[in-house]
N, C-alpha and C positions, 0 to 999 in steps of 0.2 A: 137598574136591573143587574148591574154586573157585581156590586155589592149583596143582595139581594140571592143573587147566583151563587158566590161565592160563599154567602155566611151558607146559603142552606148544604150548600154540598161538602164543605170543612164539617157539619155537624152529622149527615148522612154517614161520611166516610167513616166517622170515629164511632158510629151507631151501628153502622154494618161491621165494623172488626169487631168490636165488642159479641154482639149477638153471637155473628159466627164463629167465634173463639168456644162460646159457649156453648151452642146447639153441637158444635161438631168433636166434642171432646170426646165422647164414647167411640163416637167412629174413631178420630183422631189414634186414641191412645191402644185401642185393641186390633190395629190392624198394624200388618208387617208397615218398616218403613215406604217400600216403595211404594204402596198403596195409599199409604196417612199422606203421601205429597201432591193426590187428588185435593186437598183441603186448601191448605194456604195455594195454590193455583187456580184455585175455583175462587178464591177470595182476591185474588189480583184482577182476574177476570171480570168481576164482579165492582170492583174498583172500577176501573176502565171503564167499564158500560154505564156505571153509575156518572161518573166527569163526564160522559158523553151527553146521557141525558140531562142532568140537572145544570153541569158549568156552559154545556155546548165544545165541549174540547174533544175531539178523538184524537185516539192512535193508533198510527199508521207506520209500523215496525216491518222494514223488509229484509232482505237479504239472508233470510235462514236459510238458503243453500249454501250461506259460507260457513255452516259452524259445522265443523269436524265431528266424527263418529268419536265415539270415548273420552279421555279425558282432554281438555283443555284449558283456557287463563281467558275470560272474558274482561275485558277492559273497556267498561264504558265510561264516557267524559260523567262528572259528577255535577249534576246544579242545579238540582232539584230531588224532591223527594219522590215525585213521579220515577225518577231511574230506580230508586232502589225497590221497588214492586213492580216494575214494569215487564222485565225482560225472565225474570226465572221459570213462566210458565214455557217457554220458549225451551228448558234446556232439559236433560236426563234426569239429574241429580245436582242440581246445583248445590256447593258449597261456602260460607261466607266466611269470612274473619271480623267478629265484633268483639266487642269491647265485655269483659267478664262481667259488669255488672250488671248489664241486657238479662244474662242468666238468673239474676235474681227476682226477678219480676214476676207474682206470682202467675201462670196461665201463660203470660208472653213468653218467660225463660221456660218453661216446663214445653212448651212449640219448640222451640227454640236447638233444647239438649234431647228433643224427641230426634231432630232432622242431625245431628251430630255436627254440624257447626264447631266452628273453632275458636274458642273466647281466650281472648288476649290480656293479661295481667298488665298494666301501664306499670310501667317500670323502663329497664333500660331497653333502648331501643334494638340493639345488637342481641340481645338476650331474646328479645321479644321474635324478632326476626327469626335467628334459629329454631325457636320453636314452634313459630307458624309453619316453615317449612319443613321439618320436621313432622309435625301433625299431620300436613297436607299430603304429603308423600305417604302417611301412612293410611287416610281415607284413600288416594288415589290407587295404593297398591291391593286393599280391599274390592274396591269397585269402581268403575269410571265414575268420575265426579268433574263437574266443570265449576273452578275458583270463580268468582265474581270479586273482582278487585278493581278500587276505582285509583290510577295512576294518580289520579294529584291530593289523593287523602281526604280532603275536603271540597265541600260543596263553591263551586265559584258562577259568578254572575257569565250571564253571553257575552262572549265579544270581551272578555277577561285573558291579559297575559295566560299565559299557559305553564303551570308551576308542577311539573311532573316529578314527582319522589322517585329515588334510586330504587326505593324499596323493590319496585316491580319486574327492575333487571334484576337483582340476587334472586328472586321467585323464578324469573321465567330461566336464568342460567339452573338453580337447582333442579327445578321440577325436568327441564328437556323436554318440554308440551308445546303446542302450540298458544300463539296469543290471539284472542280478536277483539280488536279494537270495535269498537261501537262508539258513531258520530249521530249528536242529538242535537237540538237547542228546548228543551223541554223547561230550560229556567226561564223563557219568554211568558210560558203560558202558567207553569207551578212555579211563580219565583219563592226564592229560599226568603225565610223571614217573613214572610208574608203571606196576607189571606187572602189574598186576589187570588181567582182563576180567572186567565182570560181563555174566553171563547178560539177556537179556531181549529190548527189541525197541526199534532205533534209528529213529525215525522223525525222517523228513526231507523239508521242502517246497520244491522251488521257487516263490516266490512272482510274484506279479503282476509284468510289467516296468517299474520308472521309466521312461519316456520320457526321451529325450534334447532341452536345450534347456530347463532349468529352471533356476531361478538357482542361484546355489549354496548359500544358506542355505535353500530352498526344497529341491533334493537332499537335504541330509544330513538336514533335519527327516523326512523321509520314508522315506529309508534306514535312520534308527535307530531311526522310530518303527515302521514296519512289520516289521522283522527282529527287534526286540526284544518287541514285543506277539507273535508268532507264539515265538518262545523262551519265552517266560510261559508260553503256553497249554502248550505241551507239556511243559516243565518241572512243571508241575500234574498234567499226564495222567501223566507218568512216576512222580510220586511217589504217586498214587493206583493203579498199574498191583497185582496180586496181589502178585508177588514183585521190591517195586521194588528198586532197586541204594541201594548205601551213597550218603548224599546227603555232600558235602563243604559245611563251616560257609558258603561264599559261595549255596548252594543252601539252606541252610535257612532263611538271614536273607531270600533271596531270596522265599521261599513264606509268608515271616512277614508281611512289608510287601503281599505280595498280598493275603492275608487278611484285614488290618485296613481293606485298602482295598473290600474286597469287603462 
């Protein structure tokens, strides 16, 4: 069944963005932006209720009294492709930074450069950098926007060393906004690479906000001490849960080193 589960909700999901991409274009393209961002939030939602019913997996996202009124830097752990649809129905205006070729997609990039996103030329990294913040700062001084940036760049398994990029101090030093970390284990149940859903229940916090105007070894101690202690904890809870999910070897080495410190 859990094969079974999976193939049919991997093909739902890609049947329901499609459709909806489609049906909602008229509305989509003839309505002010903050209106057209009823659509892809209706279509995350829609996601989620769908993993619920067909894989058996919910989610269970709390802590939105920690996300600040106006602009901010949402930073959630990356390891799965449930984070990157999961959390934006949650914010004002969220903002992302991808990759320029996303924009050429027909119907996906035309979404995309409707919600003014920020598409990054792969080039030099330093070049790259100035002009996301750059960019950012100039949606942020138009209208509150909250960044969606995932600290360690790419997707890693649970219970994985923790490889946080610099990039996200030069952001949170230029910007002057607050950070919120967001601690998940969402690769248990959507792991990356793979078509397995397992069944169970995705729990996800917004946590406390970094204040903005901290030095910058003083930031990251903080960003990875609190995102990663909150990853622990649930990482624990999930492998203690009745019918936990297949743990992958960086999650169990992960729950080994817990123990012994415990």
């Amino acid at each position: 069944m859990l094969y079974v589960r999976s193939l049919a909700f991997n093909f739902v999901f890609y049947v329901n963005l499609i459709v909806q991409m489609i049906l909602w274009t008229p509305y989509y393209f003839l309505s002010p932006r903050h209106r057209a961002w009823f659509v892809p939030k209706f279509w995350s939602r829609s996601c989620m209720w769908l993993y619920d019913k067909i894989a058996g997996t919910r989610s269970d996202i709390t802590g939105q009294e920690n996300l600040p009124e106006g602009s901010f830097i949402l930073a959630p752990k990356h390891q799965s492709f449930w984070d990157a649809i999961a959390f934006f129905p949650f914010l004002q205006d969220p903002l992302y930074i991808l990759k320029r070729e996303l924009t050429w997609i027909p119907f996906f990039g035309w979404y995309i450069m409707k919600m003014r996103m920020i598409p990054v030329h792969r080039g030099s990294r330093s070049k790259a950098l100035k002009a996301v913040v750059a960019a950012t700062k100039e949606e942020m001084a138009r209208n509150p926007r909250q960044l969606i940036i995932y600290p360690e760049g790419t997707r890693r398994a649970p219970g994985d060393e923790p490889a946080y990029k610099y990039g996200i101090v030069e952001i949170y030093t230029q910007l002057g906004v607050p950070v919120v970390p967001v601690a998940h284990v969402a690769g248990l149940y959507w792991p990356r690479r793979k078509f397995l859903r397992y069944p169970g229940t995705i729990k996800a916090r917004f946590l406390q906000p970094i204040p903005p105007g901290l030095g910058k070894e003083e930031f990251m101690a903080r960003l990875i001490g609190e995102t990663e202690a909150a990853c622990d904890q649930m990482l624990v809870e999930a492998s203690r849960a009745p019918n936990p999910p297949a743990l992958p070897p960086t999650a169990v080495k992960r729950l080994r080193e817990l123990g012994a410190k415990a």
